[in-house]
PDB file with SEQRES, HELIX, SHEET and CRYST1 records, atoms N, CA, C and O in Angstrom:
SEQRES   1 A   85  UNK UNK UNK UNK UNK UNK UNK UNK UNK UNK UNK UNK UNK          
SEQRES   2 A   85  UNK UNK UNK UNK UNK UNK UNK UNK UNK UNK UNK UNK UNK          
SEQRES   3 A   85  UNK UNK UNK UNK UNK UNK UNK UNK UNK UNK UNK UNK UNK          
SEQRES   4 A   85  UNK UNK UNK UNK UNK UNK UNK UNK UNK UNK UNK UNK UNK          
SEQRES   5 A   85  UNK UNK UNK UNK UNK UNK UNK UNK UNK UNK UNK UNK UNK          
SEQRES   6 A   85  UNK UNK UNK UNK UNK UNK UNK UNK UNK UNK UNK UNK UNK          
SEQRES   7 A   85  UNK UNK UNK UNK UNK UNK UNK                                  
HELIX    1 AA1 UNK A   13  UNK A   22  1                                  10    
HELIX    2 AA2 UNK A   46  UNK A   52  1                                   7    
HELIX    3 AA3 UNK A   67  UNK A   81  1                                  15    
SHEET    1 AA1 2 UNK A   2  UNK A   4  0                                        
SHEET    2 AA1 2 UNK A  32  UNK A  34  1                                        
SHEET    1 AA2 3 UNK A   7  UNK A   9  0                                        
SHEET    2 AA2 3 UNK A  36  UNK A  39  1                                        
SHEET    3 AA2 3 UNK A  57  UNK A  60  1                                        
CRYST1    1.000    1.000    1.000  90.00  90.00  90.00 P 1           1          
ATOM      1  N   UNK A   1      13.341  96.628 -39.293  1.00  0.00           N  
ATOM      2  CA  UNK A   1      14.107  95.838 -38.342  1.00  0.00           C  
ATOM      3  C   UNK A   1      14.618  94.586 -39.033  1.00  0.00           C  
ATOM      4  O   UNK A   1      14.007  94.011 -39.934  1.00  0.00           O  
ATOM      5  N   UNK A   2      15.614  94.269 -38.612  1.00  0.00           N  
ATOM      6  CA  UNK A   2      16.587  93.197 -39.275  1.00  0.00           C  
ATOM      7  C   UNK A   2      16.343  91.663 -38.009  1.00  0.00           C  
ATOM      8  O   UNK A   2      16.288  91.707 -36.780  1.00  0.00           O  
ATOM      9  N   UNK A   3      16.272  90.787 -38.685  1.00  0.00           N  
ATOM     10  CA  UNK A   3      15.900  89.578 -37.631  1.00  0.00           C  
ATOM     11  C   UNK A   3      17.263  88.816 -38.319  1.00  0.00           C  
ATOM     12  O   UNK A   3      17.580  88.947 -39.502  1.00  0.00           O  
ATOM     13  N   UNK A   4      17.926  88.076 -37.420  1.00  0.00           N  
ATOM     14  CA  UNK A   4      18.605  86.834 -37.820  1.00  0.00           C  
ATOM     15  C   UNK A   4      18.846  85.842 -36.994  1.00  0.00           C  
ATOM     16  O   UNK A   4      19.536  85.871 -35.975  1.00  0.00           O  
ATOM     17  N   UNK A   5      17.892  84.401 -37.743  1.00  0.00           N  
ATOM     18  CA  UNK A   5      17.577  83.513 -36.878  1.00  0.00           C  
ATOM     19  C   UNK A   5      18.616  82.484 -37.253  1.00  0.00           C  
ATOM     20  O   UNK A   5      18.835  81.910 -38.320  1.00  0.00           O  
ATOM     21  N   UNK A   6      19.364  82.394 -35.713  1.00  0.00           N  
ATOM     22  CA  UNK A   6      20.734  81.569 -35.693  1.00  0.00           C  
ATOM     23  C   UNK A   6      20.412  79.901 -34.853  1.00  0.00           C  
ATOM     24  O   UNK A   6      19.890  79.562 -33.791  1.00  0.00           O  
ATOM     25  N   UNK A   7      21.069  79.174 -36.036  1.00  0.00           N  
ATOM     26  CA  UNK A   7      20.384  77.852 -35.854  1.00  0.00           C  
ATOM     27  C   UNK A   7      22.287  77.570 -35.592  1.00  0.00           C  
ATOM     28  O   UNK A   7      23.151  77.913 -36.399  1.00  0.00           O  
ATOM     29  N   UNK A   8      22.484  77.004 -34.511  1.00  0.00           N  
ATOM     30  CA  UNK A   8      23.605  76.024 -34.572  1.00  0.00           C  
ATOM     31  C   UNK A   8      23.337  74.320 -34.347  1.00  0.00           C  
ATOM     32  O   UNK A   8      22.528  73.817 -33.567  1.00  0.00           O  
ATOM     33  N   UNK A   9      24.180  73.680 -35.186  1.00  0.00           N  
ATOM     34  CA  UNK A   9      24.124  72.287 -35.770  1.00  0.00           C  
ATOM     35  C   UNK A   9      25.438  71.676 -35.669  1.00  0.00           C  
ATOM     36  O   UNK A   9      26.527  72.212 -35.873  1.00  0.00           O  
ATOM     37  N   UNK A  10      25.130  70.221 -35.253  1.00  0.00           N  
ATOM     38  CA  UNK A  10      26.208  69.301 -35.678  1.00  0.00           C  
ATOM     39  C   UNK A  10      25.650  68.066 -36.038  1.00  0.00           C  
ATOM     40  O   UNK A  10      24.932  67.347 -35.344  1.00  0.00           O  
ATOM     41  N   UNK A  11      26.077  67.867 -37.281  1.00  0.00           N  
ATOM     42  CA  UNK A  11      25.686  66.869 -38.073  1.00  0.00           C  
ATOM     43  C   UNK A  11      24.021  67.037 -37.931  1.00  0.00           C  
ATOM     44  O   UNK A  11      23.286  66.490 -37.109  1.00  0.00           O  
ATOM     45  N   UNK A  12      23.747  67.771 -38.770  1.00  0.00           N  
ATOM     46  CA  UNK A  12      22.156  68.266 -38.548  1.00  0.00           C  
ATOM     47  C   UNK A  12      21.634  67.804 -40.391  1.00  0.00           C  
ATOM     48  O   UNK A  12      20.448  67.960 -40.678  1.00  0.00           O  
ATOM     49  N   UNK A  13      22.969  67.071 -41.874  1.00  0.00           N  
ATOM     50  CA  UNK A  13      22.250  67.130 -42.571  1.00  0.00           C  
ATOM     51  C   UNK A  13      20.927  67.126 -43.046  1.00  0.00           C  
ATOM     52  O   UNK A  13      20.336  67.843 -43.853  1.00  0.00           O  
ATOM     53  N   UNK A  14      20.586  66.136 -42.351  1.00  0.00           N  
ATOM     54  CA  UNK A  14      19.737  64.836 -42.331  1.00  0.00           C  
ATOM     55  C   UNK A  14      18.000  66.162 -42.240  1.00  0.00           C  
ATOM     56  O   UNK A  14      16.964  66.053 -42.896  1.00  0.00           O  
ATOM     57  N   UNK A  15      18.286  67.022 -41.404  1.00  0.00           N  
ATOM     58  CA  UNK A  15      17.195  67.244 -40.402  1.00  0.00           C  
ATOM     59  C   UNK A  15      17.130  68.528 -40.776  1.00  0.00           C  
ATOM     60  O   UNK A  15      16.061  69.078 -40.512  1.00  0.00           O  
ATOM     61  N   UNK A  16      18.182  69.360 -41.462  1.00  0.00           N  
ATOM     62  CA  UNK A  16      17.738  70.652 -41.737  1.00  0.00           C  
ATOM     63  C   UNK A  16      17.184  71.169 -42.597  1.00  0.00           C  
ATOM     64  O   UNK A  16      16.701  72.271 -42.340  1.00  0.00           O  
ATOM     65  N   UNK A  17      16.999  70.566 -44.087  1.00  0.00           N  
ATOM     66  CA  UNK A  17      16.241  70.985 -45.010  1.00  0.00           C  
ATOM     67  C   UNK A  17      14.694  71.230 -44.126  1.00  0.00           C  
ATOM     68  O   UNK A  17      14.121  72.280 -44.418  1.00  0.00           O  
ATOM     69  N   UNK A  18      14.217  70.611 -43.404  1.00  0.00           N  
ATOM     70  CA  UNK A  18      12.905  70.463 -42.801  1.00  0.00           C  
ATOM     71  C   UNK A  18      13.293  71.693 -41.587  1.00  0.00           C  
ATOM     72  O   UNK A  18      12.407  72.529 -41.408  1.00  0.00           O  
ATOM     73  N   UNK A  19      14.325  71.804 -40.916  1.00  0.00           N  
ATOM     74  CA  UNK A  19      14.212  72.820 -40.100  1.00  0.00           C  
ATOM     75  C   UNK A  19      14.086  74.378 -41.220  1.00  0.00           C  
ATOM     76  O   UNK A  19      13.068  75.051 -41.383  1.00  0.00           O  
ATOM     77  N   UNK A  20      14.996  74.536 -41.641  1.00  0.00           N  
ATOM     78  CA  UNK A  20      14.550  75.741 -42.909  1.00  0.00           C  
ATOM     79  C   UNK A  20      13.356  76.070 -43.311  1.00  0.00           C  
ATOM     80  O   UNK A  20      12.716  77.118 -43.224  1.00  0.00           O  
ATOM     81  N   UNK A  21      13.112  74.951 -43.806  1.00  0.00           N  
ATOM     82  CA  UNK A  21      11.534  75.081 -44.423  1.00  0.00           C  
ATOM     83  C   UNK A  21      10.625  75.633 -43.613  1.00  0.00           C  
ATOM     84  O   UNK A  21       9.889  76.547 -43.984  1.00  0.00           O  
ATOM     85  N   UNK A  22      10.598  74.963 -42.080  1.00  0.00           N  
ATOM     86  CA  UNK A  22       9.457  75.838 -41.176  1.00  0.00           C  
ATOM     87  C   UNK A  22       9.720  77.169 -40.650  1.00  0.00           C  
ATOM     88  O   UNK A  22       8.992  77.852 -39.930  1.00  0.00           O  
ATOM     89  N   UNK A  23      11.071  77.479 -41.199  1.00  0.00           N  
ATOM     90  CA  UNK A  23      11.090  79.161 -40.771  1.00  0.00           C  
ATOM     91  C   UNK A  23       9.977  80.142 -41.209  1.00  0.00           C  
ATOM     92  O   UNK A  23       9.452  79.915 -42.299  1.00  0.00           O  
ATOM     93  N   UNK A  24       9.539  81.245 -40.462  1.00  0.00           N  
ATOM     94  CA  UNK A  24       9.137  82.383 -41.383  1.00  0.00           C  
ATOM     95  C   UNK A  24       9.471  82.759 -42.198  1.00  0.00           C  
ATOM     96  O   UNK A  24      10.693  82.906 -42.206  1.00  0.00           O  
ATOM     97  N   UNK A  25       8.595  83.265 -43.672  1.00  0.00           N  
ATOM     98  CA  UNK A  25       9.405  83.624 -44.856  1.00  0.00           C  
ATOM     99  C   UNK A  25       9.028  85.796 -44.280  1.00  0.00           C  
ATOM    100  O   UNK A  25       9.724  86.779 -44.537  1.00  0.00           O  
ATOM    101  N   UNK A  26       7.967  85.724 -43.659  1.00  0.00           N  
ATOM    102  CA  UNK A  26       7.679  87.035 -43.386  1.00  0.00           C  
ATOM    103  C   UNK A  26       7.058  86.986 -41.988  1.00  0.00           C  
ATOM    104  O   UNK A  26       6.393  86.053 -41.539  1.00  0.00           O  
ATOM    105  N   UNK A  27       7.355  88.068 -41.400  1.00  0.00           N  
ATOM    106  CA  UNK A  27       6.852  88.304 -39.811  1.00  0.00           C  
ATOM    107  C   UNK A  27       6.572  89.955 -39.672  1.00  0.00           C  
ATOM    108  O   UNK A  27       7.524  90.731 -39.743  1.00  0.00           O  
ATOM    109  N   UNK A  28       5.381  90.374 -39.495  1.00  0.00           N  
ATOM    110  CA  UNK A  28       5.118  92.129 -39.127  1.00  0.00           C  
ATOM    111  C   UNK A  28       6.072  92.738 -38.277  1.00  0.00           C  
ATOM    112  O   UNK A  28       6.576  92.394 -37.208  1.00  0.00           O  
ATOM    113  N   UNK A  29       6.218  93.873 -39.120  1.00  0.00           N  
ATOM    114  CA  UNK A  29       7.124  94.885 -38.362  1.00  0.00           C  
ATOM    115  C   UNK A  29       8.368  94.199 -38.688  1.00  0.00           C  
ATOM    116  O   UNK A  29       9.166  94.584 -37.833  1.00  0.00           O  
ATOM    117  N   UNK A  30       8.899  93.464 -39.400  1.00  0.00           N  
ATOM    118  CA  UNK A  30       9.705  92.853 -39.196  1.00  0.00           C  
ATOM    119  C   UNK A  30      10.440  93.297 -40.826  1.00  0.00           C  
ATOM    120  O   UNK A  30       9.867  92.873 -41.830  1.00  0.00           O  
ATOM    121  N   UNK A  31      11.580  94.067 -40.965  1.00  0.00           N  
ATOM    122  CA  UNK A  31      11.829  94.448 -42.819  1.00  0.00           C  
ATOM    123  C   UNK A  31      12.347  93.252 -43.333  1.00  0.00           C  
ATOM    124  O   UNK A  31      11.861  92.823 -44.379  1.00  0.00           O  
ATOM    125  N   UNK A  32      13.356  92.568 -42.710  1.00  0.00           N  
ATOM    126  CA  UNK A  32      14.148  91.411 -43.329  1.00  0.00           C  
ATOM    127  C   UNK A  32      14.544  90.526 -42.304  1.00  0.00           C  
ATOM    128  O   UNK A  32      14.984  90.880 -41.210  1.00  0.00           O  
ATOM    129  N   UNK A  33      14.355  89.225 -42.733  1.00  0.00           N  
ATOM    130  CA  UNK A  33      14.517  88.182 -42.436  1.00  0.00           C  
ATOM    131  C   UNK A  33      15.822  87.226 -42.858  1.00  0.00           C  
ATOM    132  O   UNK A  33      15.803  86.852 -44.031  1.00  0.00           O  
ATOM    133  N   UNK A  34      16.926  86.795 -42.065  1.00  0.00           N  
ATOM    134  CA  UNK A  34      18.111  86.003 -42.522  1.00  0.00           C  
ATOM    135  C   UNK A  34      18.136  85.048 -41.353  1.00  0.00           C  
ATOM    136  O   UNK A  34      17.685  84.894 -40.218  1.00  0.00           O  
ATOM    137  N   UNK A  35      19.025  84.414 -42.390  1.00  0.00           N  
ATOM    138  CA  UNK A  35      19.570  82.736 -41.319  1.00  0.00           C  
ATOM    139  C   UNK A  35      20.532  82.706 -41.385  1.00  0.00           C  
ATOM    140  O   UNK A  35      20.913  82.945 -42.532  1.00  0.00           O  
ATOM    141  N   UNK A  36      21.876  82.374 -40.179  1.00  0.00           N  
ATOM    142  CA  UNK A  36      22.733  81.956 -39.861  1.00  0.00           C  
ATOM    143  C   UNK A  36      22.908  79.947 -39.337  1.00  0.00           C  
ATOM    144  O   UNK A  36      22.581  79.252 -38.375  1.00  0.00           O  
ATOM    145  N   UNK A  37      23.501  79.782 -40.458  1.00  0.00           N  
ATOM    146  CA  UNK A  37      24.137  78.493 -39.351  1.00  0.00           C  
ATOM    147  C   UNK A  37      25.302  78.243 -39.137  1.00  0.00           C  
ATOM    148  O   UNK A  37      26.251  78.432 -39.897  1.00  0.00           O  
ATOM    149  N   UNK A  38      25.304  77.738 -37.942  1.00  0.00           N  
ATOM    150  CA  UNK A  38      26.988  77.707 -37.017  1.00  0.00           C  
ATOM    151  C   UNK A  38      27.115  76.115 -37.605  1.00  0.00           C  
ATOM    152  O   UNK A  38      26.057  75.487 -37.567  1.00  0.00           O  
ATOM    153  N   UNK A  39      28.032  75.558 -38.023  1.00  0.00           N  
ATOM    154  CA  UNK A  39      27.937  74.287 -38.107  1.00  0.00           C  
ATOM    155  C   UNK A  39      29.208  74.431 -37.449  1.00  0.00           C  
ATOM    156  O   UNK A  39      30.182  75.069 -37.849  1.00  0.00           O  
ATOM    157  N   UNK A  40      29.067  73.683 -36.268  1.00  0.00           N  
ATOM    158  CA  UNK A  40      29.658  73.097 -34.610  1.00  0.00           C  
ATOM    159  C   UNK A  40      30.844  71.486 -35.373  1.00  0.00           C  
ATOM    160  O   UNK A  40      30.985  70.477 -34.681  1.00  0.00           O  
ATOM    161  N   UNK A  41      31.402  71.581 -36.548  1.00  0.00           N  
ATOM    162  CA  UNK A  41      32.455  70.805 -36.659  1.00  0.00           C  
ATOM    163  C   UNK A  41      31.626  69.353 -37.406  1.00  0.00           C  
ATOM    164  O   UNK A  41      32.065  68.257 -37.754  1.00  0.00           O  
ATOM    165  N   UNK A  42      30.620  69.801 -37.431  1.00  0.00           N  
ATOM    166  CA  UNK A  42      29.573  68.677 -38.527  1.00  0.00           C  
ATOM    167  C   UNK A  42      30.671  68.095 -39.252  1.00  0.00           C  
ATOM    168  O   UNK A  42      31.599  68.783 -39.676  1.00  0.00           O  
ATOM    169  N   UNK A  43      30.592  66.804 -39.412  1.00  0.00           N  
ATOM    170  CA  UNK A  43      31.279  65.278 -40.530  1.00  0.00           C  
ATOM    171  C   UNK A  43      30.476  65.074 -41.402  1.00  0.00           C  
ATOM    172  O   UNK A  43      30.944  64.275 -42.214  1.00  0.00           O  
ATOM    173  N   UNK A  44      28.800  65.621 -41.822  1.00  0.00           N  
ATOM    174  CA  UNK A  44      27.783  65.119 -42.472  1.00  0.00           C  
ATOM    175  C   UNK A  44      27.580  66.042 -43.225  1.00  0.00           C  
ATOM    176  O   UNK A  44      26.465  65.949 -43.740  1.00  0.00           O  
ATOM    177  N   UNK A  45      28.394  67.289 -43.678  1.00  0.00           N  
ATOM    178  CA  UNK A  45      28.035  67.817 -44.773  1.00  0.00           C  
ATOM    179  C   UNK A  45      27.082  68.534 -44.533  1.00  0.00           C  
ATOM    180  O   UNK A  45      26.453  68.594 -45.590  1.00  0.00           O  
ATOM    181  N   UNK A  46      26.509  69.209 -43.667  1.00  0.00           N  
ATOM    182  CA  UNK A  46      25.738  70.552 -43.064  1.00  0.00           C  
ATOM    183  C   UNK A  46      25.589  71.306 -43.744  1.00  0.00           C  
ATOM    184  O   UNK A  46      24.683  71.624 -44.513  1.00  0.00           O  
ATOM    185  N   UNK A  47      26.916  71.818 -43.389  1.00  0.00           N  
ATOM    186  CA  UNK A  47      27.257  73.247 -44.217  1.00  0.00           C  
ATOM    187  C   UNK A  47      26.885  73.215 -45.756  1.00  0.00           C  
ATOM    188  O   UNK A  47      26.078  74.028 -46.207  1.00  0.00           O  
ATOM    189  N   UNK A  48      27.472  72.287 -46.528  1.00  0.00           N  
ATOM    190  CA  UNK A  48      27.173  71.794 -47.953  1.00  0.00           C  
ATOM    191  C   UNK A  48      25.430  71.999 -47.490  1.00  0.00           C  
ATOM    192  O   UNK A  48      25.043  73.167 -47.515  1.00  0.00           O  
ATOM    193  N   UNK A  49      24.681  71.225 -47.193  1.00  0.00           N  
ATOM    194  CA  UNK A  49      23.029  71.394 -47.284  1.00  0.00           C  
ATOM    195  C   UNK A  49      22.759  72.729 -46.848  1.00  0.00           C  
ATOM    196  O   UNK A  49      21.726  73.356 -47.082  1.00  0.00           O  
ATOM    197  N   UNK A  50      23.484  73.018 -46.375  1.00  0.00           N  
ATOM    198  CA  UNK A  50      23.100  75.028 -45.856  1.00  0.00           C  
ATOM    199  C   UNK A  50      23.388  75.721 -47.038  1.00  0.00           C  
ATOM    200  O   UNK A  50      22.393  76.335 -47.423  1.00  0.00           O  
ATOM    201  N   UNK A  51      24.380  75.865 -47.775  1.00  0.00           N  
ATOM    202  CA  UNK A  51      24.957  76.442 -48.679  1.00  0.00           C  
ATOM    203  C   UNK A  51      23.852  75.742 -50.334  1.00  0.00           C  
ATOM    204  O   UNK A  51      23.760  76.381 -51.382  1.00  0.00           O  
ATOM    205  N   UNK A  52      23.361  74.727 -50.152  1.00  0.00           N  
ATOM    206  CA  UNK A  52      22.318  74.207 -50.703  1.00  0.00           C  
ATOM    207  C   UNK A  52      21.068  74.553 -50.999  1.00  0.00           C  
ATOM    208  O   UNK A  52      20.474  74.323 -52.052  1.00  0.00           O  
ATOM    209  N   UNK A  53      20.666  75.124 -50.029  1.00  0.00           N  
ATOM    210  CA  UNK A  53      19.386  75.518 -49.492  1.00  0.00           C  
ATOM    211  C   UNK A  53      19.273  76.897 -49.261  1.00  0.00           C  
ATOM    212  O   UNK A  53      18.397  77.410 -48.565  1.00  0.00           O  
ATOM    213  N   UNK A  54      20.406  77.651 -50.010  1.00  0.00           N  
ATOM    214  CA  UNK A  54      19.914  78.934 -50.454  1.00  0.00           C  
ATOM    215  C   UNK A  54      20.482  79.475 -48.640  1.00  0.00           C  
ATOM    216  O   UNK A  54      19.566  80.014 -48.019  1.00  0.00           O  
ATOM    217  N   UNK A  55      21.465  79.389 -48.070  1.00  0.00           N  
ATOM    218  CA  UNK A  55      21.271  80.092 -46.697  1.00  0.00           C  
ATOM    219  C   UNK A  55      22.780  80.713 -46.704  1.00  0.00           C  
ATOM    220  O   UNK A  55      23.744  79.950 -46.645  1.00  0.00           O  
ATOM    221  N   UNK A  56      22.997  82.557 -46.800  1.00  0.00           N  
ATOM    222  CA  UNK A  56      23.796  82.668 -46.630  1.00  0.00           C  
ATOM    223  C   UNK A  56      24.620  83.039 -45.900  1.00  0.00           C  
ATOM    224  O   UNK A  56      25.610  83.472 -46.491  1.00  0.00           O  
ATOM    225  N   UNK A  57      24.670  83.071 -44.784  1.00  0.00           N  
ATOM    226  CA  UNK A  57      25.591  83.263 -43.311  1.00  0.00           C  
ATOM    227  C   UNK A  57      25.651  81.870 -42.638  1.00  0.00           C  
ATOM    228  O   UNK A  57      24.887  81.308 -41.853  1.00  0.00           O  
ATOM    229  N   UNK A  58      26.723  81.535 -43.166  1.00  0.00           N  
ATOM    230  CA  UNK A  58      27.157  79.620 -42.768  1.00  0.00           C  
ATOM    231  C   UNK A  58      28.693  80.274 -41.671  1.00  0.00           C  
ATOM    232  O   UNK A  58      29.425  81.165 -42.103  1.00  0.00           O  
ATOM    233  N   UNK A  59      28.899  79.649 -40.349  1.00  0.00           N  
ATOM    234  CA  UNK A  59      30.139  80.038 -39.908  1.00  0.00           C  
ATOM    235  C   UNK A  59      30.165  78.276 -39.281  1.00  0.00           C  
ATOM    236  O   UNK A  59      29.276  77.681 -38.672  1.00  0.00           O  
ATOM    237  N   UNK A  60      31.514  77.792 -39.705  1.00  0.00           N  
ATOM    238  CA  UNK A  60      32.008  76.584 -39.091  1.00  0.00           C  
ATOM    239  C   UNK A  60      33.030  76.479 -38.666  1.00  0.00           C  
ATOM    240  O   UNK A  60      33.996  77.066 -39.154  1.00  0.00           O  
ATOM    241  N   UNK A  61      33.114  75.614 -37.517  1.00  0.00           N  
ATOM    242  CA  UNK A  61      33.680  75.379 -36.771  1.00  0.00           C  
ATOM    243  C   UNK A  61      34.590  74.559 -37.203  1.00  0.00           C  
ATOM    244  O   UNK A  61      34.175  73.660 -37.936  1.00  0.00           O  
ATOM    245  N   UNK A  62      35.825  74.593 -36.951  1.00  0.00           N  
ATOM    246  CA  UNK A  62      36.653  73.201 -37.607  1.00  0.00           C  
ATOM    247  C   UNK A  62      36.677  72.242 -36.329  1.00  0.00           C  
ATOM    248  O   UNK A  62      37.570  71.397 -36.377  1.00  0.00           O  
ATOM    249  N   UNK A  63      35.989  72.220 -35.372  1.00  0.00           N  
ATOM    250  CA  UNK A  63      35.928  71.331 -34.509  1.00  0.00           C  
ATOM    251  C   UNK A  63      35.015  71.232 -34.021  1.00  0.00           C  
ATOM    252  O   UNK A  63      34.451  72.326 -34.035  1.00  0.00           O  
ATOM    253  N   UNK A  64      34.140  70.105 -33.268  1.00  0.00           N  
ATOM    254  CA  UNK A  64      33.222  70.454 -32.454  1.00  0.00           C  
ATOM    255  C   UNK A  64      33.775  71.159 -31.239  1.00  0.00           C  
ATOM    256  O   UNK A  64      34.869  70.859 -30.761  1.00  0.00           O  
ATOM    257  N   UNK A  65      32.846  72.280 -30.661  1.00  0.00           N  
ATOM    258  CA  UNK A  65      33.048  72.760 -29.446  1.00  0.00           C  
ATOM    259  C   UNK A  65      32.406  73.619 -28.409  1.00  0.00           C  
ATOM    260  O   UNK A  65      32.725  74.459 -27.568  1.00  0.00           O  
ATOM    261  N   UNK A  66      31.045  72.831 -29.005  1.00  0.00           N  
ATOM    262  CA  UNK A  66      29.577  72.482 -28.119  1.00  0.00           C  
ATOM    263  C   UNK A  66      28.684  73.447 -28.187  1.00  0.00           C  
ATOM    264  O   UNK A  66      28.949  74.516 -28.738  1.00  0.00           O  
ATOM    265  N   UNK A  67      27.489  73.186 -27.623  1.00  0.00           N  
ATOM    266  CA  UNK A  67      26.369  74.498 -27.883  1.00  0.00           C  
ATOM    267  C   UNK A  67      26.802  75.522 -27.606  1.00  0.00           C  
ATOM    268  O   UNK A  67      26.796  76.452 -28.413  1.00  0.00           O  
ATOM    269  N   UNK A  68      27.453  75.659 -25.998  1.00  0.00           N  
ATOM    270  CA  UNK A  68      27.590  77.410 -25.620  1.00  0.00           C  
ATOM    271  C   UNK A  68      28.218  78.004 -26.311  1.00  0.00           C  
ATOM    272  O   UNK A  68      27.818  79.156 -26.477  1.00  0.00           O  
ATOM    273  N   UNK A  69      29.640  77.550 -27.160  1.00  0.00           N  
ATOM    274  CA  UNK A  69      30.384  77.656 -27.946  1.00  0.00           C  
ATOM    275  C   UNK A  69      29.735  78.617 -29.127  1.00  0.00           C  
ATOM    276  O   UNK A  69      29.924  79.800 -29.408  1.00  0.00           O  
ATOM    277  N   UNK A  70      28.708  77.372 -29.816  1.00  0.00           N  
ATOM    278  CA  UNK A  70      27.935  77.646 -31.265  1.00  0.00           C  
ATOM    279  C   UNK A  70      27.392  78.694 -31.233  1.00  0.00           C  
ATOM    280  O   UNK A  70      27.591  79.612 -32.028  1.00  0.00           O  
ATOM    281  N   UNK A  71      26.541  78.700 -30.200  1.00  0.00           N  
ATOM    282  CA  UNK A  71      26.020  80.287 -29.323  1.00  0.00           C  
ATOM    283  C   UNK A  71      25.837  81.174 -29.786  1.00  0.00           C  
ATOM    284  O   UNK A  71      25.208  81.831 -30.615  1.00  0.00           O  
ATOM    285  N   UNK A  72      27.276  81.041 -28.325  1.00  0.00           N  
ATOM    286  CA  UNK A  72      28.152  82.699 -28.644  1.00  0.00           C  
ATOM    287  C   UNK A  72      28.534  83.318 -30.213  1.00  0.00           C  
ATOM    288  O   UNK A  72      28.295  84.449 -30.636  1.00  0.00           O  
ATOM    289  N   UNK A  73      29.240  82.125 -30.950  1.00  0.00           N  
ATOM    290  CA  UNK A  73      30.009  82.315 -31.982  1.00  0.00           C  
ATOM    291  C   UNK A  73      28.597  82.903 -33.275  1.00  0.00           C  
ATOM    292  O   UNK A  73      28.727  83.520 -34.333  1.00  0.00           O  
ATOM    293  N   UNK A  74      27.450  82.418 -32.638  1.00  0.00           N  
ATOM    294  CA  UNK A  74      26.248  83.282 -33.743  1.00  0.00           C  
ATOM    295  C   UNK A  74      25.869  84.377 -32.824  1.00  0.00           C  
ATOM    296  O   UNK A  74      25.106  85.280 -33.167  1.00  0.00           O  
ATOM    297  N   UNK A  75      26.188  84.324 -32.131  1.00  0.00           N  
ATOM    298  CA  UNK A  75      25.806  86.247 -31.308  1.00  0.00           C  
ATOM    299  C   UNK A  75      26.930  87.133 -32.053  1.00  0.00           C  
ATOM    300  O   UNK A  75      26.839  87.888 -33.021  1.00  0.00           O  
ATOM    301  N   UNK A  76      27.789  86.840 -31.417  1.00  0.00           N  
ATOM    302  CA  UNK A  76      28.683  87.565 -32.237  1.00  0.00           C  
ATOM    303  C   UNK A  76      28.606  87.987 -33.798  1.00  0.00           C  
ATOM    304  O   UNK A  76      28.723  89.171 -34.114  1.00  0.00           O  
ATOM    305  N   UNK A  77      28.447  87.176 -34.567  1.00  0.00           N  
ATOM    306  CA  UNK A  77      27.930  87.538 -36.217  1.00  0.00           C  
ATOM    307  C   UNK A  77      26.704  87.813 -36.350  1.00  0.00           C  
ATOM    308  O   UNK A  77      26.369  88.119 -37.494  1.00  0.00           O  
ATOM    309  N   UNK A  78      25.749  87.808 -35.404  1.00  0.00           N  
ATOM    310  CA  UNK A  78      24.742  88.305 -35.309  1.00  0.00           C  
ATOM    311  C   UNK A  78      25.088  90.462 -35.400  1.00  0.00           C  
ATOM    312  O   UNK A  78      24.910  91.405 -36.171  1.00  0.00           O  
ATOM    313  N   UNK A  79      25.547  90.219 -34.285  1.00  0.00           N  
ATOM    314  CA  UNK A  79      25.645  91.345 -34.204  1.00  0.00           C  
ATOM    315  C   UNK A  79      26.634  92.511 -35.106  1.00  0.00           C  
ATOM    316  O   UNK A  79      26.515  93.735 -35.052  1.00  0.00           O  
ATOM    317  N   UNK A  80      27.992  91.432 -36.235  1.00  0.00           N  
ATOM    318  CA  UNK A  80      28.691  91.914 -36.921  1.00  0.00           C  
ATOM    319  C   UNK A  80      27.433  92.111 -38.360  1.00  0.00           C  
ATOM    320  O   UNK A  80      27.406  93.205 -38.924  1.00  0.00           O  
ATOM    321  N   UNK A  81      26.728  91.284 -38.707  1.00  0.00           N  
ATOM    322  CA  UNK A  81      25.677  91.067 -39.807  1.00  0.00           C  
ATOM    323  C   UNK A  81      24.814  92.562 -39.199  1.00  0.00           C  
ATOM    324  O   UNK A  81      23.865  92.577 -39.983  1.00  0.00           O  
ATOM    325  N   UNK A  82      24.632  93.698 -38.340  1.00  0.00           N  
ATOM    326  CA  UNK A  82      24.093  94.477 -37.988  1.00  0.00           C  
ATOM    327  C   UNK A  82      22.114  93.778 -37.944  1.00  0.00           C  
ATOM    328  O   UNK A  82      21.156  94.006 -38.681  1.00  0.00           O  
ATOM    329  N   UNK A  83      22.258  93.050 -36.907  1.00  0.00           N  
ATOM    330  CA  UNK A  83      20.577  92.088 -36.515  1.00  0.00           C  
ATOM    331  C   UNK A  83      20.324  93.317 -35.684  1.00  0.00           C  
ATOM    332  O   UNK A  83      21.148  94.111 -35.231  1.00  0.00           O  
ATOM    333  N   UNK A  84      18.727  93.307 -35.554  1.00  0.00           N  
ATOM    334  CA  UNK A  84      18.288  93.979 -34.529  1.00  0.00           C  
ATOM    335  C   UNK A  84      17.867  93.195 -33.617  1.00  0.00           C  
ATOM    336  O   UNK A  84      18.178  93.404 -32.445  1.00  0.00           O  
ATOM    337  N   UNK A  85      17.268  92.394 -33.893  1.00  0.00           N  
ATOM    338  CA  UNK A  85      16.567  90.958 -32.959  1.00  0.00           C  
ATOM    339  C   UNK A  85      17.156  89.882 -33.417  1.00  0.00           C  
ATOM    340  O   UNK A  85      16.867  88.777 -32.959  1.00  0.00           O  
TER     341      UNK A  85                                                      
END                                                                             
């Protein structure tokens, strides 16, 4: 089973190396593990610390245009990335 845990952010530099870090590196029953981040129109260089930090499914927004927005827009690549959970 494929997991992909979708974090959306705006202006989250500051705070995500530490959110990453407490992810699971392994979970039972579970084959592979990925991260998505939506960066929601971030000014602080997010994406740059995502792309930093080893994370490769980055989708940004060229604008902010709010959580439900960020969401959706990681369901959707969730489900193009073929996630099971």
């Amino acid at each position: 089973m494929k997991l992909i845990i979708q974090i959306p952010c705006f202006n989250e530099a500051e705070t995500l190396p530490q959110a990453l870090a407490e992810l699971p590196d392994a979970i039972p029953g579970i084959d592979c593990i990925e991260t998505l981040i939506i960066d929601d129109g971030s000014g602080d260089g997010t994406a740059d610390i995502a792309r930093q930090l080893g994370v490769t499914h980055i989708i940004r927004h060229p604008r902010n245009l709010g959580l439900a927005q960020a969401f959706q827009t990681g369901l959707d690549a969730c489900l193009r990335l073929g996630a099971d959970i």
